[in-house]
TORLUM-791366 format. One record per residue (C-alpha): residue in three letters; x, y, z; residue number from 0. Coordinates in steps of 0.25 Angstrom, whole numbers. Each point is the difference from the previous one (the first is absolute). Layout:
ALA X Y Z NUM
...
//
This chain:
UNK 0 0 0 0
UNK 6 15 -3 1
UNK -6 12 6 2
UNK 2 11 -9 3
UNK 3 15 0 4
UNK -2 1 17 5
UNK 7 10 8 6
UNK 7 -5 12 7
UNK -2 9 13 8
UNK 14 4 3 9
UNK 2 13 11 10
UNK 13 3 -3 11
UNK -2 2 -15 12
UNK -7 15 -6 13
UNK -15 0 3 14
UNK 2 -14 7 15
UNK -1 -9 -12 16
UNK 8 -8 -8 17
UNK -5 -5 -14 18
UNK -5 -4 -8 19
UNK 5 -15 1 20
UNK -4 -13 -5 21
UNK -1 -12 11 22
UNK 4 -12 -4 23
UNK -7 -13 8 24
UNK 3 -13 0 25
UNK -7 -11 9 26
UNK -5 10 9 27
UNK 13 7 1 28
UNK 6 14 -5 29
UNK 11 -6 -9 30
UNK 2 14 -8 31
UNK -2 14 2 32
UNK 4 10 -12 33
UNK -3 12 -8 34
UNK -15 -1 -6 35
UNK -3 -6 -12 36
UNK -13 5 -6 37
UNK -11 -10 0 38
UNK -7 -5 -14 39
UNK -12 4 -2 40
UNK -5 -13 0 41
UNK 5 -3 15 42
UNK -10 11 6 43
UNK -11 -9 1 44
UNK 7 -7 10 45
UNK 1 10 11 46
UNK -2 -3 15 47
UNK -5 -14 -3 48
UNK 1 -10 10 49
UNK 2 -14 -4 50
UNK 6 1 -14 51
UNK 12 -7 -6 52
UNK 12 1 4 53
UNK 5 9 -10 54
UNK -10 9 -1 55
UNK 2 17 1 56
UNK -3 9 11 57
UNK -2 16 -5 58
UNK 7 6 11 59
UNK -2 15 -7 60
UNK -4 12 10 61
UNK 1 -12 11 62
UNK 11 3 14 63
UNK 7 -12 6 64
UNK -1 3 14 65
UNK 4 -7 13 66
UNK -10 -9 8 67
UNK -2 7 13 68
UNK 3 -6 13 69
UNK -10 3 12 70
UNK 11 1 11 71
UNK -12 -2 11 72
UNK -14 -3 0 73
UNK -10 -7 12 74
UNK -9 -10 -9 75
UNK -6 -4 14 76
UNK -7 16 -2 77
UNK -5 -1 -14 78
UNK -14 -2 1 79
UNK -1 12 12 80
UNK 2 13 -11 81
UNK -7 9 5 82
UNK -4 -4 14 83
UNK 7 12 7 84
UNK 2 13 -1 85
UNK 8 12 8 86
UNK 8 -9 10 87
UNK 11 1 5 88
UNK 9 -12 -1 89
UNK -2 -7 13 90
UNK -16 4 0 91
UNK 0 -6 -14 92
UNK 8 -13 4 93
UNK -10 -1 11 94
UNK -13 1 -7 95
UNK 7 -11 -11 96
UNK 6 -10 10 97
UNK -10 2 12 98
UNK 10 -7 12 99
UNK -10 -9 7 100
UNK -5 -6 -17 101
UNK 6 -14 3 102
UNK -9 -6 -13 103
UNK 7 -4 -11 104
UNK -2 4 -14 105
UNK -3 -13 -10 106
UNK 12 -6 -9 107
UNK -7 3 -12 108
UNK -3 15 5 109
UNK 16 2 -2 110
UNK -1 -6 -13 111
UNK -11 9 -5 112
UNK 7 13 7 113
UNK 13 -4 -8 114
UNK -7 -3 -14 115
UNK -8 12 1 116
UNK 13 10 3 117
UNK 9 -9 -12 118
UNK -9 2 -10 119
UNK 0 16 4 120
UNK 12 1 1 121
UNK 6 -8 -15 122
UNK -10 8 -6 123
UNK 7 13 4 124
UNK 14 -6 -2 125
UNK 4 -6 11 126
UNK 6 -14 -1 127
UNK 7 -2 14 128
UNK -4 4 13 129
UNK 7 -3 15 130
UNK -15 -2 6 131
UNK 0 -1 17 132
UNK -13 -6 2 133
UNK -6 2 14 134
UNK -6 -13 5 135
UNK -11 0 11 136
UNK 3 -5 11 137
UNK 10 -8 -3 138
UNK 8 -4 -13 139
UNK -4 -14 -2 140
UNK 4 -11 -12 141
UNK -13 1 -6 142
UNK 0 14 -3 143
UNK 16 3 -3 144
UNK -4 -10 -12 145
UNK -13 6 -5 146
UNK 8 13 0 147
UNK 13 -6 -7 148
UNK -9 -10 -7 149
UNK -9 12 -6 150
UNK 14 8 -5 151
UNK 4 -14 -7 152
UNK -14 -2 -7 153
UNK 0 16 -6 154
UNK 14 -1 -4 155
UNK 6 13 8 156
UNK 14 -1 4 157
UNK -1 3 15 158
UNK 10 0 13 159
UNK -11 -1 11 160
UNK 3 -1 15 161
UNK -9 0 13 162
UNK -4 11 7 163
UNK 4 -5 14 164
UNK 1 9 14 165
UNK 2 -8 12 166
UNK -2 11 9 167
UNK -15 2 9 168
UNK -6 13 -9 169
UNK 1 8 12 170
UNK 15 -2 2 171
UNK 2 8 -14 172
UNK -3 13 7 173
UNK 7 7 14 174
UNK -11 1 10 175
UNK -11 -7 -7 176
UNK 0 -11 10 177
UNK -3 8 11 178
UNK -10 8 -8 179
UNK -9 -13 -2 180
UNK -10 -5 11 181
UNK 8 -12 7 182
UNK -11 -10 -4 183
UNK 1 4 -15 184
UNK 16 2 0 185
UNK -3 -17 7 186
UNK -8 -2 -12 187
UNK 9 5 -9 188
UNK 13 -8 5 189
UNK -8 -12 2 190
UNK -3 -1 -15 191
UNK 8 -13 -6 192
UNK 13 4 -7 193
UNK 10 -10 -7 194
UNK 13 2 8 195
UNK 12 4 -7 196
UNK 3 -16 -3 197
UNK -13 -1 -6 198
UNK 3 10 -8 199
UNK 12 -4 -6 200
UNK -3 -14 -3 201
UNK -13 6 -8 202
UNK 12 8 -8 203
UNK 8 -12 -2 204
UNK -11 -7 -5 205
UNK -5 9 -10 206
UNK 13 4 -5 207
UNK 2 -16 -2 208
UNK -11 0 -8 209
UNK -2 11 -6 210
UNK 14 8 -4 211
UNK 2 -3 -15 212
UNK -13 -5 -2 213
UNK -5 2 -15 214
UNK 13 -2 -6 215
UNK 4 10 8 216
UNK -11 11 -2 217
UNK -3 0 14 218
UNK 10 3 11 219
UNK -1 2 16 220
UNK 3 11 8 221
UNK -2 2 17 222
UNK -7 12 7 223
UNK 1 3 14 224
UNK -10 11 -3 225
UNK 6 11 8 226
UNK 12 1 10 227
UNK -8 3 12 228
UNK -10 -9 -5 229
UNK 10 -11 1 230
UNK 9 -7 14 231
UNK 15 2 -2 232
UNK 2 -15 -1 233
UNK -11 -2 -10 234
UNK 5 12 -10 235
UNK 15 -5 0 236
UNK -3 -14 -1 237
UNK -9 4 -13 238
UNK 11 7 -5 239
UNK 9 -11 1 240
UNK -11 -11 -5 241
UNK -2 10 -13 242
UNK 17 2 -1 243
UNK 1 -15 -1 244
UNK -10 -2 -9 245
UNK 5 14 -9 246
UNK -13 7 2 247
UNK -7 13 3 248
UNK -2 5 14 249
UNK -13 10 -1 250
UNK -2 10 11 251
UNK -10 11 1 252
UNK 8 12 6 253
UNK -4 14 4 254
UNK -13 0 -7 255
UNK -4 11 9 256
UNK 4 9 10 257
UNK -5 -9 12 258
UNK 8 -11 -3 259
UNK 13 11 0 260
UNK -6 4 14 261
UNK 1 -15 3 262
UNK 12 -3 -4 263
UNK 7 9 9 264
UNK -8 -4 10 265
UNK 1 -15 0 266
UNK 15 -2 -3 267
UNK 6 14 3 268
UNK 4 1 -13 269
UNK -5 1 -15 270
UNK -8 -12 -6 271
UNK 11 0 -11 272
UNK 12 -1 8 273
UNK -6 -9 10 274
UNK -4 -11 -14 275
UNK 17 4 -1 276
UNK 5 -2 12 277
UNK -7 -15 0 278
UNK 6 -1 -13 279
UNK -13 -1 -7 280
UNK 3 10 -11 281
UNK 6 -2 -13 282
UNK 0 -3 -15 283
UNK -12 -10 2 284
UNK -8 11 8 285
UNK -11 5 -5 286
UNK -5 13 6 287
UNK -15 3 -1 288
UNK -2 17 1 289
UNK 10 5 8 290
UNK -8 12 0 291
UNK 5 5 14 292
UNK 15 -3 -1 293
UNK 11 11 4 294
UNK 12 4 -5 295
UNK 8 -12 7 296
UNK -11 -11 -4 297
UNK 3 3 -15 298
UNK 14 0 3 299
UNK -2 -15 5 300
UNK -8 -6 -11 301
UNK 8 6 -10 302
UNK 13 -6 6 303
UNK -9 -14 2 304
UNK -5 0 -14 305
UNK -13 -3 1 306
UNK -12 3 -8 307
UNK -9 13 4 308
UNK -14 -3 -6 309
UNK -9 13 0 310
UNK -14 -2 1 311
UNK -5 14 -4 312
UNK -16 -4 1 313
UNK 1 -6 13 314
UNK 7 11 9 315
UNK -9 10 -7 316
UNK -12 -8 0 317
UNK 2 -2 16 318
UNK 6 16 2 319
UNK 14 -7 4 320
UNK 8 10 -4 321
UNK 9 1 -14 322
UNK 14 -7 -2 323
UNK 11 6 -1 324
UNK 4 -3 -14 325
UNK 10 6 -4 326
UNK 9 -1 12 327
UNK 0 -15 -1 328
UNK 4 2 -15 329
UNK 10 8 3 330
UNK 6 -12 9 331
UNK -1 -8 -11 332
UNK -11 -10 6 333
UNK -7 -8 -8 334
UNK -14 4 -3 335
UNK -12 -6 -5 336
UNK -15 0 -1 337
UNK -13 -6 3 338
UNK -13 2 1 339
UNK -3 -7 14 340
UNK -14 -5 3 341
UNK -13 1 -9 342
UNK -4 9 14 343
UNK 9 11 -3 344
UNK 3 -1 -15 345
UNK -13 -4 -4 346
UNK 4 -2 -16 347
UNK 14 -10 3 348
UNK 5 9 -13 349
UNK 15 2 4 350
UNK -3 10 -14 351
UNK -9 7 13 352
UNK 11 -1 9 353
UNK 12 5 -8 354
UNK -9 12 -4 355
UNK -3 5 15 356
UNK 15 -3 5 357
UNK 5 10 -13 358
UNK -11 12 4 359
UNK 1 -4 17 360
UNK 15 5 1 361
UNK -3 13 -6 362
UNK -8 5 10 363
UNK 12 -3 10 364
UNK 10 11 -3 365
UNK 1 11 -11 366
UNK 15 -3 -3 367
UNK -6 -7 -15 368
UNK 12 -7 -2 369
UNK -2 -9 12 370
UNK -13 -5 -6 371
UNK -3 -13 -4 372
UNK 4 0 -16 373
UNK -9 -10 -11 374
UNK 14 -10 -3 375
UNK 0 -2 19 376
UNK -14 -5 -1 377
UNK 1 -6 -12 378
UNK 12 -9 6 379
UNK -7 -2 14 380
UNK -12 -9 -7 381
UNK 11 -10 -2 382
UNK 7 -6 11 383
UNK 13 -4 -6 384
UNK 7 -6 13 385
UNK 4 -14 -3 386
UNK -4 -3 16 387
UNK -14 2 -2 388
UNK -3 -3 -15 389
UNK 2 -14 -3 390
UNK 15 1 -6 391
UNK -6 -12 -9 392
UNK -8 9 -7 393
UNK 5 5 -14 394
UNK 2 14 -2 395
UNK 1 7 -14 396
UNK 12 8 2 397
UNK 1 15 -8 398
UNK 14 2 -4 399
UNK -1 14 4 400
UNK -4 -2 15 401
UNK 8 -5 11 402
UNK -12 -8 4 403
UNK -9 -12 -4 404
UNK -14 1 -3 405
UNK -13 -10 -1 406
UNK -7 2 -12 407
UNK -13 -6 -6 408
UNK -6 6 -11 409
UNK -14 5 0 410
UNK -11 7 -11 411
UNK -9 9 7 412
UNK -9 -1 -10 413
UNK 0 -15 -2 414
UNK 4 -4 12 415
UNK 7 -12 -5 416
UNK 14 -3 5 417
UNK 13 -9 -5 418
UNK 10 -1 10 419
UNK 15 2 -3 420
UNK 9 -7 9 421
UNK 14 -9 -1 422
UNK 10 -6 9 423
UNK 12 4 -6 424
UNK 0 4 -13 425
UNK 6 10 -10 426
UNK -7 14 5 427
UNK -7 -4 13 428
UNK 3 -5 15 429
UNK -13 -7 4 430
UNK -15 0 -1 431
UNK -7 12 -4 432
UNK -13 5 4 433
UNK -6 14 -4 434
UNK -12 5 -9 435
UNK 0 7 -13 436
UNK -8 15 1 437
UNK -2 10 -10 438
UNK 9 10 -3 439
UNK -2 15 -8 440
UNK 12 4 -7 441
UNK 9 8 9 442
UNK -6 -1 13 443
UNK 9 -1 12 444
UNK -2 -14 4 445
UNK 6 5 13 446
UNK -10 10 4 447
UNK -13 -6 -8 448
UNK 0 -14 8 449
UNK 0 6 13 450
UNK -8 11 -4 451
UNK -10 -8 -8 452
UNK 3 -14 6 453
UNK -4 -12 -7 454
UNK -16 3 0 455
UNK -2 -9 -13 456
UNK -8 -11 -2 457
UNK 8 -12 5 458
UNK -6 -16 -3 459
UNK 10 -12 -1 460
UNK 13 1 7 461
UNK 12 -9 -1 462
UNK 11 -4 11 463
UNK 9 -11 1 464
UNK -5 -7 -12 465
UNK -11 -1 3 466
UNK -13 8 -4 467
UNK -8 4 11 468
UNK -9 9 -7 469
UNK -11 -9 1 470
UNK -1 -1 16 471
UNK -1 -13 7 472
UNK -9 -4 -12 473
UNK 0 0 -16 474
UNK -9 11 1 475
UNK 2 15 1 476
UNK 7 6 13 477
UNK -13 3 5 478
UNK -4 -15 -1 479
UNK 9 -3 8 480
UNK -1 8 10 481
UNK -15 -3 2 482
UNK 4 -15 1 483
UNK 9 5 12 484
UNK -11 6 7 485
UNK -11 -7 -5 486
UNK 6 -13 6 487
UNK -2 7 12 488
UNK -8 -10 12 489
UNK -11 8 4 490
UNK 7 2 15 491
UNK 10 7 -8 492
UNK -8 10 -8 493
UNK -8 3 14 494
UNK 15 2 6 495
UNK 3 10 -13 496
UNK -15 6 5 497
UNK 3 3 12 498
UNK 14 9 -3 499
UNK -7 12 3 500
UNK 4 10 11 501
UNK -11 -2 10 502
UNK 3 6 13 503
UNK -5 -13 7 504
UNK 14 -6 -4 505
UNK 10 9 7 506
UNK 0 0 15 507
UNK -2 14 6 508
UNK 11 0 9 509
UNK 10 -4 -8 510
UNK -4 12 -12 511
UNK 0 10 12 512
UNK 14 -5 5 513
UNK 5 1 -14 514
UNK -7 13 -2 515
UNK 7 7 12 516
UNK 14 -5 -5 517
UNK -2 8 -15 518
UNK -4 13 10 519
UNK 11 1 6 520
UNK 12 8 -5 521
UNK 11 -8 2 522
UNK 8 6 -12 523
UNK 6 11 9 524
UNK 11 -9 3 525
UNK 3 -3 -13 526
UNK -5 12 -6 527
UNK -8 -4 -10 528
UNK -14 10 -1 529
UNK -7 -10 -9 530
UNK -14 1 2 531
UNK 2 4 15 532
UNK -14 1 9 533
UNK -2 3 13 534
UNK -3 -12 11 535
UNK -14 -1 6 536
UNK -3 6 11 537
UNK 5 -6 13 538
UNK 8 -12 -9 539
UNK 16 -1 4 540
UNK 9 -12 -3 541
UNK 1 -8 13 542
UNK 16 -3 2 543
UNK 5 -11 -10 544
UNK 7 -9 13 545
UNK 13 -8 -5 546
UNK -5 -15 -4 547
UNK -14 6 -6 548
UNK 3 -3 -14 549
//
C-alpha cells in the first residue's frame, strides 16, 4: 500500500510541516518514506478505503501526519459522573464522589462500560494511549482489575493502567480533622475494613503477573499510592521498589490544591515533595500529577529526579485549586505533560480541549509574554516521550529534523478511516506508529492551528498496534460497541449508575462540616500564599496538632 502526496507533521520545519511525501508500506510496515510522487488518476477512487488490496493507493493531498496523542492521566472509574458537581473545592468535591462511609462495591461489568464509553471518546478525538488510574470501591479486587484491563484489551487502546490505592483512614489525609469528627463517626470511619499494606502488595504483584504486557504488549501496568499523605511510609517505598523492580511508573497525586500544601508542612514538617525524596521515592519513573502548589525548592527537586509533571488544566480550574506554575518547571527542565483527568472535570476526555486551555490559562499569569506558553510547548506535551512511561516497545516514527521520536497513525477527518504505519527497525522508522491524518489549508502554521483549533473533525475507525479498533469491541461502529458495554450491564448495575447522583443523604453532615471549617481557615500565612483566602467562622480555631496525631 502507498500513501501518497501527505505532509508529515514536523515542529521543527517552516509552518511545521514537511512534505509532500509518498509512504511506502509493506506487510503492515513503513518500509519507504520519499518525496511524493503524483497519484494516476485512476488510483483516486481508491482513497481511504478499508480492506483493499495490498497495493492499493491512498491520496494523502491536503492531508497532515500528525502524532497519536497520549492522555498522560485519566480516572475511568469517573466516566460516567460528568456533570455530577459543580463549584467545589477539591476536598468537598472528593467528598461528594467517594462518600467515606459508601462501602458497596460497583459491579465488574460497571468498570467495563466506564472504560469503553471513555476509549471510544477518546480514539475519536485522537487519542490512542492513555495512563488511566481507576479508583475502585471499596477495594480493588481480581474481578474488577480484569473488567477494566479486559475492556482496554477488547477496544484495542494501548493503555498503562495502575490502581488507585491510599492506605491511610480518609480523616488522616488532613491535620485536625480527627479531632474535628464526633468520636463515634471518627470510630466509624477507622472501623471500615481496609486491606493492609501486604494485602496491597500482593494484589499489585498479582495484576502485574497478569497483566503487564498483555495484548502483545498493548497494555502495561503501572502503581499508584494516590497521594503521599494519603499513603504509610512503608506502603509508599515499598510500591516504589515493587514498580523499580518491575520498570514501571509510580503515580502520585501532589499538591493538587493549597490544603494539601497546608498539609504537607503540617504532617511531615517538610514539603510533600522533598518528603517522597527523602524516602527515596522520587525519580525518572515518578509520575507527578498537578503540582500545582509546588515552591521554588520543589521544582528544584523534581527537575533533579526527572520525573514527569502532568498538568491537569481542567481539573484544578474545575475545582478553583489554583494555576501551575508553568513556566517555572520548564525553565527547570521538567518533563511535562497533559491529561485530561476524569469525565467529572473534563467533561469532553479531548486532550485537543485540554492542550487548548493549558495554551490561554498561562497568559493570565503574568504579562511578561515571552514566558507564555508557546503552540510548539503544547503541542509537545500531548505526547509523553519518556521511555519509562511509554512502552519502550512501542514504535516510533522518527522526523530527521527532531531530537525526539513520535507516534503516529494516520487519520482522514472527513472519512474517518485510518491505516496504521509502523515498523520495527526499518530504513526511516524506529517503532510502531500511531497518529491521525487532518486536513490542512495551505500555509497554515500547524503550530498554532492545532492548538488553537484542535482536532475537532470528525474522527471513525482508529488503528493501533496493528490492530483496527475502529470498530469498538464489536464489528459494528464505535457507537455499537460502546452500547454493547453498557448494554451488558445486569440491572444492579444500571440501578448503581442511577444512583450517581449528588443526593445530600449520601455524605455524613459532620464530616462536610469538618472538611468545610478546614478550607476557612487561612492557613497560607505561613507560607504566604493568598489564593483564595477566606475568613474562618466565627468562633472556629484549630485545636493544637499534638505529636503522634498523624
Amino acid at each position: 500500500m502507498r500513501i501518497q502526496d501527505v505532509l508529515i507533521l514536523d515542529l521543527d520545519a517552516p509552518g511545521a510541516t514537511r512534505g509532500p511525501v509518498d509512504i511506502e508500506i509493506v506487510d503492515g510496515r513503513i518500509a519507504r518514506i520519499a518525496h511524493s510522487v503524483r497519484p494516476n488518476p485512476q488510483d483516486s477512487d481508491t482513497r481511504l478505503k478499508l480492506g483493499g488490496a495490498a497495493g492499493r493507493v491512498i491520496d494523502g493531498a491536503g492531508l497532515l501526519a500528525i502524532p497519536g496523542l497520549v492522555n498522560a492521566h485519566l480516572h475511568s472509574s469517573g466516566h460516567f459522573s460528568r456533570g455530577l458537581l459543580d463549584n467545589l473545592p477539591l476536598e468537598l468535591f472528593m467528598l461528594w464522589e467517594l462518600p467515606p462511609l459508601e462501602a458497596e462495591p460497583s459491579p465488574p461489568e460497571l468498570y467495563r462500560a466506564r472504560v469503553l464509553s471513555g476509549a471510544v471518546q477518546m480514539l475519536k478525538s485522537g487519542i490512542t494511549s492513555v495512563m488511566d488510574d481507576p479508583i475502585y470501591t471499596p477495594d480493588a479486587t481480581d474481578e474488577a482489575i480484569d473488567a477494566v484491563m479486559g475492556a482496554y484489551r477488547d477496544v484495542g487502546l494501548r493503555a498503562t493502567v495502575s490502581i488507585y490505592q491510599p492506605n491511610k483512614t480518609e480523616y488522616d489525609w488532613f491535620p485536625y480533622l480527627p479531632q474535628l469528627l464526633p468520636p463515634d463517626l471518627r470510630r466509624r470511619m477507622g472501623e471500615q475494613s481496609r486491606p493492609s499494606t501486604a494485602q496491597i502488595m500482593q494484589t499489585y504483584r498479582a495484576f502485574f503477573e497478569r497483566w503487564h504486557g498483555a495484548a502483545d504488549g498493548r497494555l502495561r501496568c503501572a502503581a499508584s499510592c494516590s497521594a503521599p499523605q494519603r499513603a504509610t511510609d512503608d506502603y509508599l517505598t515499598g510500591l516504589h521498589k515493587l514498580a523499580a523492580d518491575w520498570g514501571l511508573p509510580l503515580v502520585m497525586h501532589v499538591y493538587e490544591s493549597k490544603v494539601q500544601r497546608v498539609a504537607g508542612e503540617l504532617l511531615y514538617g517538610r514539603s510533600l515533595v522533598r518528603h517522597v525524596r527523602d524516602l527515596g521515592a522520587l525519580d525518572e519513573r515518578t509520575v507527578v500529577v498537578h503540582a500545582v502548589w509546588v515552591d521554588d525548592q520543589d521544582i528544584s527537586d523534581l527537575a533533579e529526579a526527572s520525573c514527569t509533571v502532568v498538568h491537569s488544566p481542567s481539573g484544578n480550574l474545575r475545582c478553583g485549586s489554583g494555576i501551575m506554575p508553568y513556566r517555572d518547571l520548564m525553565r527547570a527542565g521538567v518533563h511535562m505533560a497533559l491529561c485530561t483527568d476524569e469525565a467529572t472535570v473534563e467533561d469532553t476526555c479531548s486532550l485537543w480541549s485540554a492542550g487548548r486551555l493549558a495554551a490561554q490559562l498561562h497568559k493570565i499569569t503574568g504579562p511578561d509574554y515571552e514566558a507564555w506558553p508557546t503552540a510548539e510547548e503544547i503541542l509537545r506535551a500531548h505526547r509523553l516521550q519518556d521511555p519509562h512511561l511509554v512502552d519502550e516497545q512501542v514504535l516510533y516514527l522518527h522526523h530527521p529534523a527532531q531530537q525526539g521520536h513520535l507516534e503516529a497513525l494516520l487519520e482522514d477527518k472527513s472519512a474517518g478511516d485510518v491505516e496504521r504505519l509502523g515498523a520495527p527497525h526499518g530504513e526511516v522508522v524506529d517503532g510502531a506508529v500511531d497518529g491521525q491524518l487532518a486536513d490542512v489549508a495551505p500555509g497554515e502554521e500547524q503550530r498554532r492551528h492545532h492548538v488553537g483549533v484542535g482536532g475537532h473533525g470528525q474522527r471513525g475507525a482508529v488503528d493501533v498496534e496493528d490492530r483496527l479498533v475502529a470498530h469498538g469491541v464489536a464489528e459494528g461502529g464505535l457507537e455499537e460497541g460502546l452500547n454493547q458495554g453498557v448494554g451488558g450491564l445486569a440491572p444492579g448495575a444500571v440501578g448503581h449508575v442511577d444512583g450517581l447522583v449528588a443526593d445530600p443523604g449520601r455524605l455524613p453532615a459532620d464530616v462536610l462540616d469538618a472538611v468545610q471549617h478546614l478550607l476557612l481557615v487561612p492557613l497560607s500565612d505561613v507560607l504566604g500564599f493568598s489564593h483564595r483566602l477566606q475568613p474562618p467562622r466565627a468562633g472556629f480555631g484549630f485545636p493544637r496538632l499534638e505529636s503522634g496525631d498523624h
